[in-house]
C-alpha positions as CSV (number, residue, x, y, z in Angstrom):
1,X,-0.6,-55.9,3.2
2,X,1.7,-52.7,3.5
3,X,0.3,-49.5,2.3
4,X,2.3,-47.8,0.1
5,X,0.3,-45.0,-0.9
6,X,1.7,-42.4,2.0
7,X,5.1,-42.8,0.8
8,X,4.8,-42.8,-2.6
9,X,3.0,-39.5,-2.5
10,X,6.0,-38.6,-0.3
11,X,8.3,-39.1,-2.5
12,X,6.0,-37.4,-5.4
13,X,6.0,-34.0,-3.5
14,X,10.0,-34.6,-2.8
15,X,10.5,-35.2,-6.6
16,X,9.0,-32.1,-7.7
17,X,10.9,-30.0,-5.1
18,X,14.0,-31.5,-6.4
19,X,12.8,-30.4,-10.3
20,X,11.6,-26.7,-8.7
21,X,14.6,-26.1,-8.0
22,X,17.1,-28.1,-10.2
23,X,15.7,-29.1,-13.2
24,X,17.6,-26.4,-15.5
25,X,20.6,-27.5,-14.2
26,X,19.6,-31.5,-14.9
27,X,18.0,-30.3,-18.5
28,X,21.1,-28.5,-19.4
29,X,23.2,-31.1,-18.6
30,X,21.5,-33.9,-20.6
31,X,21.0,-31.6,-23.7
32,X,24.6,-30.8,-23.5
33,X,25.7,-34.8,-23.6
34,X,23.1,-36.0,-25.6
35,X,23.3,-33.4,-28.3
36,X,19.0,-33.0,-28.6
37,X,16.7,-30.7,-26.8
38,X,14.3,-32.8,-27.2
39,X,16.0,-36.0,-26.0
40,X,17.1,-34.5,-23.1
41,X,13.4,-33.0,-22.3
42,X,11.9,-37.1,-23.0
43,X,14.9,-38.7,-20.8
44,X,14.5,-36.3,-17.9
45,X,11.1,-37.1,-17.8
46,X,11.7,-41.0,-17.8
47,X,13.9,-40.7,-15.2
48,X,11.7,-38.9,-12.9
49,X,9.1,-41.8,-13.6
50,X,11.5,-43.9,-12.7
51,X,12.5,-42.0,-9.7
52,X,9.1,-42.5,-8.1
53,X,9.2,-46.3,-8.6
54,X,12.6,-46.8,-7.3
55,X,12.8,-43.8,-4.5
56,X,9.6,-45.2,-3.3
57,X,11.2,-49.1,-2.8
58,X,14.7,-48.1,-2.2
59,X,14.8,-44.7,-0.2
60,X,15.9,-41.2,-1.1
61,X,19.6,-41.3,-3.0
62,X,22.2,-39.3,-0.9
63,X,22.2,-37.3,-3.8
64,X,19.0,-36.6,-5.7
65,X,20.4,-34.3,-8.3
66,X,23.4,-36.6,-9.0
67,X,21.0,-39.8,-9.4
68,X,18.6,-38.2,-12.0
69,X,20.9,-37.0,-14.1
70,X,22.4,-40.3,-14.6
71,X,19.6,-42.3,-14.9
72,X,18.3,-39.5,-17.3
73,X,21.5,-40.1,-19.3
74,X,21.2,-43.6,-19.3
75,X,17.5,-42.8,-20.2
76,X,18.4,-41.0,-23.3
77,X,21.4,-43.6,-24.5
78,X,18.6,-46.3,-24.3
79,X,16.4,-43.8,-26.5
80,X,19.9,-43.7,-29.3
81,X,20.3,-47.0,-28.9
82,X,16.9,-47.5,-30.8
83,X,17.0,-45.1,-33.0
84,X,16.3,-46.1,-36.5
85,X,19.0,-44.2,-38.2
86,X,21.8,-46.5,-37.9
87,X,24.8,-44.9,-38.9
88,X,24.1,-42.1,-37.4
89,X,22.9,-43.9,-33.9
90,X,26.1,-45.1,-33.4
91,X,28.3,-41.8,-33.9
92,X,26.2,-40.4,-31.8
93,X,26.2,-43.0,-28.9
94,X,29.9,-43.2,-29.0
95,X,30.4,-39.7,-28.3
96,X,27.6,-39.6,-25.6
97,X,28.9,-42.8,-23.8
98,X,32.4,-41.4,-24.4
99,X,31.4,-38.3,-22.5
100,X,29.5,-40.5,-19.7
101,X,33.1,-41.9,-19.2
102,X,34.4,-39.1,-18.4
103,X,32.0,-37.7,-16.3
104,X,32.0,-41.2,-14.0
105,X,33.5,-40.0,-10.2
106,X,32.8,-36.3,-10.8
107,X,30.5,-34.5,-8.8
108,X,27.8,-33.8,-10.2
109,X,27.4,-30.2,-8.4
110,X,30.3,-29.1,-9.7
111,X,29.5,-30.2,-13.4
112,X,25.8,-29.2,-14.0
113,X,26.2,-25.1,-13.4
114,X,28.9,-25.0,-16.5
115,X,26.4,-26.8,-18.8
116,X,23.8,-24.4,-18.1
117,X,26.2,-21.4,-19.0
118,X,27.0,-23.9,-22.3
119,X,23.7,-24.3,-22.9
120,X,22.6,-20.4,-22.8
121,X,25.2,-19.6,-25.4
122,X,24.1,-22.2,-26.9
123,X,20.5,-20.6,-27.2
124,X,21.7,-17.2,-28.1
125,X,23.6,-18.3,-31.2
126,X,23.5,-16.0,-34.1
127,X,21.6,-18.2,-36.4
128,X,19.0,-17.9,-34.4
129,X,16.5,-14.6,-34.2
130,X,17.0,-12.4,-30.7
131,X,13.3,-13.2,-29.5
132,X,14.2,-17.6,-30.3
133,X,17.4,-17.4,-28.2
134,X,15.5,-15.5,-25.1
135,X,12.4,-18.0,-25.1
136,X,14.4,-21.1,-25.8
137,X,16.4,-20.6,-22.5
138,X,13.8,-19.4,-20.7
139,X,11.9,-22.8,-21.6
140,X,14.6,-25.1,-21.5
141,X,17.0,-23.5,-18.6
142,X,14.5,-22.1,-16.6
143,X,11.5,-24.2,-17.5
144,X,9.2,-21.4,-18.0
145,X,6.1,-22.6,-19.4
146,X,5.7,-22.3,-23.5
147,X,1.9,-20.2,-22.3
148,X,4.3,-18.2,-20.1
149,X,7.2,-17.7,-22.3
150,X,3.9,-16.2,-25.1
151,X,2.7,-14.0,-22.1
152,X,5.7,-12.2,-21.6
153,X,6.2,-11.5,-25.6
154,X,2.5,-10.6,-25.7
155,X,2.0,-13.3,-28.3
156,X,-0.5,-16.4,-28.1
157,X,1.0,-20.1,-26.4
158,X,0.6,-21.6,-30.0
159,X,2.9,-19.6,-32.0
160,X,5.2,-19.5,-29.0
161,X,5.5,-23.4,-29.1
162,X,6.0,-23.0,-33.2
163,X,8.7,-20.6,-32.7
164,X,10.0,-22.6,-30.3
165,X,10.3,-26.3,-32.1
166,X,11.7,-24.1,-35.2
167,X,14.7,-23.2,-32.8
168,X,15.2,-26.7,-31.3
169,X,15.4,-27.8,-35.2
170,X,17.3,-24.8,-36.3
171,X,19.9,-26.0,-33.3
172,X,19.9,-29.7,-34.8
173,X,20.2,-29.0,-38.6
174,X,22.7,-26.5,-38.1
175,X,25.0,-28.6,-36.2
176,X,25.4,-25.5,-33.4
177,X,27.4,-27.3,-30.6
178,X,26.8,-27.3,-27.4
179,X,29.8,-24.7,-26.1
180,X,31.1,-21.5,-24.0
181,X,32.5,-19.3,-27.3
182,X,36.0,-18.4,-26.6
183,X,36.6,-15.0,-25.2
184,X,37.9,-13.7,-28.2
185,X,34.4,-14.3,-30.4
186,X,31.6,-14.2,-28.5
187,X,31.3,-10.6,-27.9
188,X,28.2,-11.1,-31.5
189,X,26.2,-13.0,-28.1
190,X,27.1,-11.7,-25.3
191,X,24.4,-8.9,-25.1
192,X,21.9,-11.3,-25.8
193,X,23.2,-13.4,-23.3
194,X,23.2,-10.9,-20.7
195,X,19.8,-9.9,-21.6
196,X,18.5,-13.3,-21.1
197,X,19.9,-14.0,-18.0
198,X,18.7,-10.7,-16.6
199,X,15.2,-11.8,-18.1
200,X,15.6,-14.9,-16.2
201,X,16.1,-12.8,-13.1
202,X,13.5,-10.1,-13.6
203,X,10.9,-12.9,-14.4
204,X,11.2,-14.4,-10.7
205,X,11.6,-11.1,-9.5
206,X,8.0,-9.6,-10.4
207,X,6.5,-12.9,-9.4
208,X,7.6,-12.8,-6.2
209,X,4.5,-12.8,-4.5
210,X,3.2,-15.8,-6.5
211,X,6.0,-18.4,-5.3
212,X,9.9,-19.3,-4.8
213,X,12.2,-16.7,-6.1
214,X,14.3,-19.6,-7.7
215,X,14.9,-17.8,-11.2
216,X,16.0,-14.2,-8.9
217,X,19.0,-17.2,-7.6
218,X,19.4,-18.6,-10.9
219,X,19.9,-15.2,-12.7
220,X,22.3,-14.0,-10.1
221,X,23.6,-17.6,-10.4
222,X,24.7,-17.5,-14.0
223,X,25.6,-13.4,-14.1
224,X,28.8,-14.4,-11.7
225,X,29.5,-17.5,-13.4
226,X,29.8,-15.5,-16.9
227,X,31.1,-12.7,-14.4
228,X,34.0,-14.7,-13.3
229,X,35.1,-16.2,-17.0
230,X,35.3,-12.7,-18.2
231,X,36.3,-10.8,-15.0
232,X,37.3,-7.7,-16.5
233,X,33.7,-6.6,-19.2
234,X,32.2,-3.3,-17.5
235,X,28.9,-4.7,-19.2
236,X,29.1,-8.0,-17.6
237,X,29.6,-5.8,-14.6
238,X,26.9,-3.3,-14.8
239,X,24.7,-6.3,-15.3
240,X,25.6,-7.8,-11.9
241,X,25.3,-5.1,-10.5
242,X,22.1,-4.1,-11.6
243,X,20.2,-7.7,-10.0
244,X,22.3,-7.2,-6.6
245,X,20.8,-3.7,-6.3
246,X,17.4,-4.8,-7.4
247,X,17.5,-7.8,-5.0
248,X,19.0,-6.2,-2.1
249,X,15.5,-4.7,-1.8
250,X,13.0,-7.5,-1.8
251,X,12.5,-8.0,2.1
252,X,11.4,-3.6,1.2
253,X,9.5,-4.6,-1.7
254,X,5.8,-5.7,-0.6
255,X,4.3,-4.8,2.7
256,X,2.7,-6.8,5.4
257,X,-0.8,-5.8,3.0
258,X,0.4,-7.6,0.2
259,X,0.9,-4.3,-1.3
260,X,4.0,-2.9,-3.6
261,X,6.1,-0.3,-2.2
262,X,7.6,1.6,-4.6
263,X,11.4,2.2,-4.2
264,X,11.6,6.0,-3.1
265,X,9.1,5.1,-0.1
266,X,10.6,1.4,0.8
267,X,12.4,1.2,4.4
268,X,15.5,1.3,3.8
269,X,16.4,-0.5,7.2
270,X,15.2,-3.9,5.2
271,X,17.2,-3.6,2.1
272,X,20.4,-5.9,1.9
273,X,23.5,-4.0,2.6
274,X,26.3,-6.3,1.9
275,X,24.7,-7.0,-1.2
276,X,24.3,-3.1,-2.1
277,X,28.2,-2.1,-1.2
278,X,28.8,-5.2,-3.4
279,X,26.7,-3.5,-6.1
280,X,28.1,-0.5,-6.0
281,X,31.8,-1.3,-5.7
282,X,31.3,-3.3,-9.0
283,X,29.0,-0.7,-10.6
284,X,32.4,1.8,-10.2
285,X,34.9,-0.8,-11.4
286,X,32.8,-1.0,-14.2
287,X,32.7,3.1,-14.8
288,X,36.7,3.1,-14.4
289,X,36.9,1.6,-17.8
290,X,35.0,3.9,-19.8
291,X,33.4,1.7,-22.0
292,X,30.0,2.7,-21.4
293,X,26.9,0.2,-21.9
294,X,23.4,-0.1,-21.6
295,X,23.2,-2.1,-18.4
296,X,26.2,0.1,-16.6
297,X,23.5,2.8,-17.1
298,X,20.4,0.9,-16.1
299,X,22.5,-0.1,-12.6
300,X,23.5,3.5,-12.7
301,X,20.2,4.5,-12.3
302,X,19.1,1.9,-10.1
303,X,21.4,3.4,-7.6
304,X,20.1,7.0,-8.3
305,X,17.1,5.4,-7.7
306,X,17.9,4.3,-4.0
307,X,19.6,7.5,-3.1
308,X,18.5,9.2,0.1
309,X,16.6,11.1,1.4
310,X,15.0,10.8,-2.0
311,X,15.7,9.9,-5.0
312,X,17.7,12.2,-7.6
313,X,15.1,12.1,-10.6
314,X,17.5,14.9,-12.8
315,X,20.5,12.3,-12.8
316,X,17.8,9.9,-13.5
317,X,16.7,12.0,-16.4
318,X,19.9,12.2,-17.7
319,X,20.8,8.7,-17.6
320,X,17.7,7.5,-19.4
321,X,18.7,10.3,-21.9
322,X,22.3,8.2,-22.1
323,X,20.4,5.0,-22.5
324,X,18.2,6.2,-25.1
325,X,21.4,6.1,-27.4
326,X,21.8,2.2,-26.6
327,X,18.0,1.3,-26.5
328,X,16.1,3.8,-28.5
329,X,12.5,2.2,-27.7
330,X,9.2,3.7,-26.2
331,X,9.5,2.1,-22.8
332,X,13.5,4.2,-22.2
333,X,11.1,7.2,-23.3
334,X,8.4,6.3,-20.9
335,X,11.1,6.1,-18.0
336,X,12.5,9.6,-18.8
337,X,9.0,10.5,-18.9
338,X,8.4,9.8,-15.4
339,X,11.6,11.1,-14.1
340,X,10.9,14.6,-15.6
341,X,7.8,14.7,-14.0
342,X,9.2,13.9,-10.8
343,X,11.8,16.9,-11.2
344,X,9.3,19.2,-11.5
345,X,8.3,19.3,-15.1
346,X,5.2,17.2,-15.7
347,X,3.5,18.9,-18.6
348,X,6.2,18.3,-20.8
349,X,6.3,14.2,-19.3
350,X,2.1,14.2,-19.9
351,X,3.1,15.4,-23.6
352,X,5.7,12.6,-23.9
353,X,3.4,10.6,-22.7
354,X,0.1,11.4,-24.9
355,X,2.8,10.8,-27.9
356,X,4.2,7.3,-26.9
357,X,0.5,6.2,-26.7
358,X,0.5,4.0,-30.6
359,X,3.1,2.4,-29.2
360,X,2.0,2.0,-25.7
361,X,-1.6,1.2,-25.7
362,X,-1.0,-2.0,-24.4
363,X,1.4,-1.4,-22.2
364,X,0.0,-1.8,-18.5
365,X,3.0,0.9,-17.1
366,X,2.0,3.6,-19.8
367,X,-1.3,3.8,-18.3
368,X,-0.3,3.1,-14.4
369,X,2.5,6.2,-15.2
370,X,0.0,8.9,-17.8
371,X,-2.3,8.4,-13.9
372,X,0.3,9.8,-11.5
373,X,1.5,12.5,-14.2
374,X,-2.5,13.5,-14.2
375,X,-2.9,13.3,-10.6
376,X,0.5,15.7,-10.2
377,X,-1.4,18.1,-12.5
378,X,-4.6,18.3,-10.8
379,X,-6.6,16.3,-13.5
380,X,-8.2,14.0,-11.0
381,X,-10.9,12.9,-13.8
382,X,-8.4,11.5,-16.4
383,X,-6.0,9.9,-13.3
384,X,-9.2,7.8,-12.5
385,X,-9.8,6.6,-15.4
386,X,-5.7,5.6,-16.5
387,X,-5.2,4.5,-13.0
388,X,-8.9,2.1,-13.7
389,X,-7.2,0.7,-16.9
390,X,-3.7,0.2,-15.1
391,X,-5.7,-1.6,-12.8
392,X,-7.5,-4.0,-15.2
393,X,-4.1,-5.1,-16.3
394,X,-1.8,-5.2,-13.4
395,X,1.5,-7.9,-13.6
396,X,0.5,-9.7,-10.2
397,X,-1.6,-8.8,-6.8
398,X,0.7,-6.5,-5.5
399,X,0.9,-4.0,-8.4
400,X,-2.6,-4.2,-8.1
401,X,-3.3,-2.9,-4.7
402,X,-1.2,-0.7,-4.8
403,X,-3.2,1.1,-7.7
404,X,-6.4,0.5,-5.8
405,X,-4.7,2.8,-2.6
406,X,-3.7,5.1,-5.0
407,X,-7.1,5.1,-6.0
408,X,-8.7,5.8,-3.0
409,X,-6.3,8.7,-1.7
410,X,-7.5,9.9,-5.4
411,X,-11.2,9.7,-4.1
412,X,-10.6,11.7,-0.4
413,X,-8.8,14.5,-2.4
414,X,-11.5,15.5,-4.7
């Protein structure tokens, strides 16, 4: 009797490369058609059952992208089909057959990135609160987990999955459909859009030493999708340019150690350069229009940031100054912090500092930030002890040991 254990497992690990990397384009797509977070989440998960029974008999499709999201369609039809509500079933499974129709022959590559894009706005409609829109893509686009969706709004998993399921139903009862606004209202989203997509970028960014940077090409992904249906926003642009500059540098980023090199003292030699003159020619289109914006300035500063041979902390200074005017919140005041102490003045960033701390205290970079400042001023007692508490809750590995050098050069200089 043939042994198909080896292949099935196979085909298991080949299944859940296929969802690594495209499930938020499958998951958009199905939500878009059927019309139901949670009908797309159930039918996407059927089919990939099914996958495993009928990849393991059959063989690999040509297209495994392409052959999930139709049998996850089907999937969720079959799920309408026995629905108990009947009037409403069959409204709803003429307009999802109806749009299965139209779909047959198209490629399915070229359909799935516009329902992501769909779906986002989707997310960031105005019925919904700002921290809902960002956590509902992040769980249904990107597939972040609801535990880490809650760690990166500091809250706990449980009332991260409440807020979530109030948003799904806030979707459904409220009838929001599943479009791309027209150009002429959906200026009301677009920051949060762009916020969320960059959120979707930054998260694979800082966990790059932990796995695939998947959401880094997803974030980029999206930004010159929604950069190319509105060609001509300098926000839109600043954005863009922002993730190209920041991800031009990840080859510079960590070091053979597993250690975080900060920007100023990265080898530039191993920083993208088609991707940085791409940056920066879009970062001036964007200043040519005058219409200044939050995420113009944060690419502006970016490129401050990678000037050489060091960077120019006064412009820096200024800009976060600029940004404060857009985004009047501790962390811009932290950054301008840390710049003025870098142009010389770090008293006056120590006593910004001390007075951000009620706001800060749980803020991992306050601490990681108040330790250089001491260390600049000679008060090596107080920089071991921020740069201990930095340490104790440092993002990922990297961060980490990089704290732990600074550390020990901390230790030979006293």
């Amino acid at each position: 009797m043939e042994n198909n254990a080896p292949k099935a497992i196979a085909v298991g690990h080949l299944i859940d490369e296929v969802l690594r990397r495209d499930r938020g384009r499958i998951l958009s797509g199905l939500i878009a058609r059927l019309g139901n977070f949670q009908l797309g989440e159930d039918a996407l998960q059927e089919a990939s059952i099914s996958a495993l029974k009928h990849w393991s008999r059959d063989g690999v499709p040509q297209d495994p992208v392409a052959w999930l999201m139709k049998v996850g369609l089907n999937k969720g039809i079959d799920q309408i089909r026995s629905s108990q509500r009947e009037a409403q079933r069959k409204t709803d499974l003429d307009l999802v057959a109806q749009d299965a129709q139209e779909q047959a022959g198209v490629d399915v590559a070229e359909v799935i990135p516009d329902e992501r894009l769909r779906l986002i706005f989707t997310c960031c409609h105005p019925a919904l609160e700002e921290k809902s829109r960002v956590a509902l893509t992040l769980r249904t686009v990107c597939h972040l987990t609801t535990r880490e969706i809650a760690a990166a709004f500091l809250d706990n998993e449980q009332t991260m999955g409440q807020r979530l399921s109030r948003a799904k139903a806030k979707i459904r009862s409220k009838g929001i459909s599943f479009s791309v606004p027209e150009k002429g209202i959906w200026t009301d989203r677009l920051d949060t859009v762009l916020s969320t997509i960059y959120l979707i970028f930054t998260t694979g960014y800082v966990t790059e030493d932990k796995g695939p940077r998947y959401l880094c090409e997803e974030g980029i992904f999206l930004m010159r999708l929604l950069h190319n249906l509105c060609p001509n926003d300098p926000e839109i642009e600043g954005a863009l340019a922002l993730m190209l500059l920041t991800d031009a540098r990840r080859g510079a980023r960590i070091d053979a150690e597993g250690i975080l090199v900060p920007v100023e003292a990265q080898n530039e030699t191993l920083w993208l350069s088609d991707a940085v003159t791409e940056a920066i020619g879009i970062l001036e289109n964007a200043i040519e229009r005058g219409q200044s914006g939050p995420f113009q300035i944060k690419a502006a500063i970016t490129d401050c940031h990678m000037m050489r041979p060091k960077p120019d902390w006064l412009q820096i200074a200024f800009l976060y100054r600029s940004l404060w005017h857009f985004e009047p919140t501790p962390v811009v005041a932290l950054n301008w912090s840390v710049a003025m102490a870098e142009a010389g003045q770090p008293e006056l960033a120590l006593q910004k500092m001390d007075e951000l701390k009620p706001k800060l205290k749980n803020y991992q970079p306050w601490y990681a930030a108040r330790a250089h400042v001491l260390e600049k001023l000679g008060e090596f007692s107080g920089a071991h002890e921020a740069y201990l508490q930095a340490i104790k809750t440092a993002p990922h590995d990297a961060s980490r040991k990089l704290l732990e050098r600074k550390v020990r050069a901390l230790h030979q200089s006293c």
